[in-house]
NUPA-411197 format. One record per residue (C-alpha): x, y, z. Coordinates in steps of 0.25 Angstrom, whole numbers, plus 5000, padded with zeros to 4 digits. Example, Ala and Ser with C-alpha at 12.3 -4.5 7.8 and 13.67 -1.06 7.14 Angstrom:
504949825031/505549965029/
***
This chain:
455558235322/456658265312/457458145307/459058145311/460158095308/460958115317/460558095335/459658205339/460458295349/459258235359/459258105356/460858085361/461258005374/460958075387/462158035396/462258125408/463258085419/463458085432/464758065442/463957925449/463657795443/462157815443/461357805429/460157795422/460057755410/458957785403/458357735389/457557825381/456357785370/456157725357/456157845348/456657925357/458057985364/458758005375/457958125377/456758045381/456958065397/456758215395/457458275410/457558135416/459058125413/459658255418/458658235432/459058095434/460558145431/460458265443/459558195453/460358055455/461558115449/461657995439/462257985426/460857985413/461257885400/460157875389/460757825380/460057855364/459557735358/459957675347/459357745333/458757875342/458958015341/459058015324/457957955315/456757835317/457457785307/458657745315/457857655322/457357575312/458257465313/458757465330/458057355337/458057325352/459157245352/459757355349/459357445358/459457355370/461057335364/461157495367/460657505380/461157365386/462657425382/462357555388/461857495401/462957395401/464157505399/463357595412/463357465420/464857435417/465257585424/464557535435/463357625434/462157605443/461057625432/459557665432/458757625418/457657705413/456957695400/455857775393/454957715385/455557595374/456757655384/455957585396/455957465389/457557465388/457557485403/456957385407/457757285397/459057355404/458457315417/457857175415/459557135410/460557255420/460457265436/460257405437/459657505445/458457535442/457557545429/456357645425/455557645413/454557745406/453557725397/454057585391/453057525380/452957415386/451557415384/451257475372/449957565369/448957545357/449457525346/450857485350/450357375355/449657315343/450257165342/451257155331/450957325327/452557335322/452257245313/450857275309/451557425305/452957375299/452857475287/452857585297/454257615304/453857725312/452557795316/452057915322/452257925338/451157935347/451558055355/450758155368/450758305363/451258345376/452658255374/452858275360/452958445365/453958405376/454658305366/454858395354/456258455359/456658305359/457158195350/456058085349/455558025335/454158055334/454057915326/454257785333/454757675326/454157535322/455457485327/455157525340/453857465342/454657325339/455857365350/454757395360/454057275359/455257195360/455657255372/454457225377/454557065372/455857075380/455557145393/454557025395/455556945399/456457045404/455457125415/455557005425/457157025425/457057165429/457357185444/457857335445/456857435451/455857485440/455157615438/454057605426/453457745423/452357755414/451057855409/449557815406/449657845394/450857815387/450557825371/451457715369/451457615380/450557585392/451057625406/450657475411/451957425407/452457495419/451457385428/452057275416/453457295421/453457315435/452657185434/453857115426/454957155431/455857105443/455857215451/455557245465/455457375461/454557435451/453857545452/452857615441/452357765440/451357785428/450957945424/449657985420/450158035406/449858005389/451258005385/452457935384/453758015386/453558045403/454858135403/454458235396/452858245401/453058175415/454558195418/454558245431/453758135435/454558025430/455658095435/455358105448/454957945447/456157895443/456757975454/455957925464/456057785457/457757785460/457557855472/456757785479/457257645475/458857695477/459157645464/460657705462/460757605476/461257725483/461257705498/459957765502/460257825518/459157745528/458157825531/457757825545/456257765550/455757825564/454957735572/453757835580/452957775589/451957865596/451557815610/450457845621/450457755633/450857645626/451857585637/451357445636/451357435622/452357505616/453357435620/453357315610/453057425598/454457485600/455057345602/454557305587/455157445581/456557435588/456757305581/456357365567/457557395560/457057475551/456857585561/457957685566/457157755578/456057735584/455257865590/454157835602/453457975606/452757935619/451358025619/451358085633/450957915639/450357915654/451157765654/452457705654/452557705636/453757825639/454457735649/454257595640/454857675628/456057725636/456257595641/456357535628/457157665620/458257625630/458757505623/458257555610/458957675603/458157675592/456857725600/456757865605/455657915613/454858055617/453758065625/452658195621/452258265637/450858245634/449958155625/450058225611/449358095601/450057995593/450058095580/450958205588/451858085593/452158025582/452358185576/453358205586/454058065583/454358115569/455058235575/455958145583/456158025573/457258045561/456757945552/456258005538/455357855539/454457875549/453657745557/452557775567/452157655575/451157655587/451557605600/450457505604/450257405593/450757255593/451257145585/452257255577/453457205572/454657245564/454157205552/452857285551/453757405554/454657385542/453457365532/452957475537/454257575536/454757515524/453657575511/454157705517/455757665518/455257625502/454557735499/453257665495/452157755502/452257885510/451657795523/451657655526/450557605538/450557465547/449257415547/448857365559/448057235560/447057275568/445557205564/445057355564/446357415556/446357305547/444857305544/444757465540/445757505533/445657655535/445857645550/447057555548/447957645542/447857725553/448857645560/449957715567/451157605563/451657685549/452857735542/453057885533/454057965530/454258075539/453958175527/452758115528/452358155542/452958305542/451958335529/450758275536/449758375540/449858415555/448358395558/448658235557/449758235567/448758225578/448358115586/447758015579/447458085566/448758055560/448857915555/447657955545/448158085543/449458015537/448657915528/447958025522/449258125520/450058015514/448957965504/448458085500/449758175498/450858055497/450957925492/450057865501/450357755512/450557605512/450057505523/450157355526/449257275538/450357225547/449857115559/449957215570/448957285578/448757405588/448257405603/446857445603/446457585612/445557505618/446557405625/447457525629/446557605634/445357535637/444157525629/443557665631/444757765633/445157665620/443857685610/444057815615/445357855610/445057765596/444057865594/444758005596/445757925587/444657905575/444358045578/445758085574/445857985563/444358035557/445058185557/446058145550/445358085538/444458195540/445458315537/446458215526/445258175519/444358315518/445458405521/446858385516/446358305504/446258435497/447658485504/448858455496/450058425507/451558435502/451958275502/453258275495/
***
């Protein structure tokens, strides 16, 4: 790169503002420039609506040489004042940090209660042979040497301001930081997002698993890309954007008042007058259920007369009854279309020893955001020994998205609890479950023991056609999860 005098026109302070009080601000690398972030700045300035500050580290965007003497002292001094002066105007501030800028972060982090924190590509943990014990003073007659750089980012880079050197200095700096961060990781209790690629010509990308394992936080969560690089903004920037979107998003980290989303309570039911009762007892006193949906399946009892009963001193349960028998997969279909919830909580109508609590561990990884689907595992000895046919249980919570897109041929009978497991864990993010110490009413105690063995068998039937068409059929489809 040419030396300069004066800051490089790339190299000055991005500051782009916004009418609120949100910010992030972002601090770039050693060697580097404001420019570092690539497109990050203007999208995070549009989606969120938030003002952008990078400030340009001291010494960057003229010559190595300027560096020469500015130690991390000096740098923290920068950034502490800037952060303080944001926090003064009663700004609600995100950090994020690439590289030695990653470091900072998590500095600014362990000592400010912010918002949130998010650091890329940090030498934490440094490659070979930056990692060489004492190597800054093994090579104190050389200030500055070559950087190591990919092909692919140098092309993207070269309209940029970035020293192709790196500087002796900063091999000091980063190790200090380092020292530092040792003791101050554990004082870090805002959520954190460590981004990070395989293989990172500077660093290793398990320094992300070293944080997260140091820090205070209750929230951390890592995403590492197959990549050989270092600068992800410029080779991955999508990606990471998308990330630390999700990341804010997901964690309402600007602490703005996120509208309750509604959860629908379905339970499907087919002659299940003596037993239902007690299920629907359990789910009105669950508070975090706003309605609760009981599709009675065309019963030759009394389950419609029991569940009218019981909705007349309960608003909160609605109930529809099918003409004729249409199986517990077309019931619960219809339940959707009645519920409002986008959280949706299907639950069978003959199992005991269910409680409150079991329905809020269940509903709750969706509420989060954690899995696509979330099962209650019954304790059954047979459920509990073989795992394949205990996730098949009918007490689970989804999004509603997740229902619409799942294929039509699973919403019949008893094809559909497989059907979902498949659908989510092939073409989502897969499902959680947890065993809870409830269990199901056998067929063959409600119906006697050959009408009983006779219907578990049509429903094996169902279930076998199920792993039959997801596993040798749709595997090779590709189905529109968004």
């Amino acid at each position: 790169m040419e030396k300069m005098n004066k800051t490089h026109p790339n190299a000055r302070t991005i500051n782009l503002k916004s009418k609120s009080k949100k910010e992030f601000f972002l601090i770039h690398g050693y060697t580097g420039c404001p420019a570092d972030f690539n497109k990050l700045p203007k999208k995070l300035n549009k989606e969120f609506g938030a003002n952008v500050k990078i400030p340009c580290l001291k010494g960057h965007g003229t010559k190595i040489e300027d560096l020469d003497n500015i130690s991390y002292l000096d740098f923290l001094k920068q950034i502490e004042k800037e952060i303080e002066k944001d926090i003064k105007k009663g700004m609600k501030i995100i950090l994020g940090g690439y590289s030695f800028g990653g470091q900072l972060a998590l500095h600014l982090a362990s000592k400010f209660k912010l918002n949130g924190v998010f650091y890329i590509s940090p030498p934490i943990k440094f490659r070979f042979p930056l990692n060489i014990p004492f190597l800054e003073k093994f090579i104190f007659w050389k200030k500055y040497f070559k950087k190591s750089i990919n092909p692919v980012e140098e092309e993207l880079l070269k309209e940029n301001f970035y020293y192709d050197q790196m500087h002796r200095n900063g091999l000091i700096i980063c190790k200090e930081a380092n020292k530092n961060l040792t003791k101050e990781l554990p004082k870090v209790s805002l959520p954190c997002l460590g981004i990070h690629s395989t293989k990172d010509l500077c660093s290793k990308h398990k320094c992300v698993d070293f944080v997260n394992k140091n820090i205070g936080s209750k929230i951390k969560e890592k995403i590492i890309f197959e990549y050989k690089g270092h600068n992800l903004f410029f080779t991955k920037g999508e990606k990471v954007y998308e990330a630390i979107k999700n990341f804010v998003e997901e964690n309402n980290l600007f602490e703005e008042k996120k509208k309750k989303e509604i959860v629908s309570a379905i339970v499907p039911a087919y002659n299940e007058g003596a037993r239902i009762f007690n299920v629907l007892k359990v789910l009105a006193k669950t508070d975090i259920l706003d309605e609760i949906i009981v599709i009675d399946d065309g019963s030759k009892d009394d389950t419609y007369e029991q569940v009218k009963k019981i909705a007349s001193k309960n608003k909160k349960i609605k109930l529809f009854k099918n003409e004729i028998n249409k199986g517990k997969a077309s019931s619960m279909d219809r339940g959707v279309k009645e519920a409002r919830g986008e959280i949706i909580f299907f639950c069978d109508a003959d199992i005991k020893n269910f409680t409150p609590k079991i329905v809020k561990e269940i509903v709750n990884p969706i509420i989060k955001n954690e899995v696509d689907m979330f099962i209650g595992v019954r304790s059954n000895k047979m459920q509990t020994f073989v795992k394949n046919f205990a996730i098949n249980s009918g007490e689970r919570a989804m999004r509603r998205k997740i229902w619409e897109q799942l294929p039509q041929y699973y919403k019949h009978r008893y094809r559909i609890e497989c059907g979902l497991n498949n659908f989510v864990k092939i073409y989502g993010k897969g499902f959680g479950y947890k065993i809870f110490p409830y269990y199901q009413t056998l067929k063959e105690q409600k119906y006697g023991f050959i009408k009983g063995t006779f219907l578990r068998w049509c429903m094996n039937f169902d279930v076998f056609m199920a792993i039959l068409k997801s596993n040798f059929i749709d595997r090779f489809k590709i189905f529109p999860v968004k």
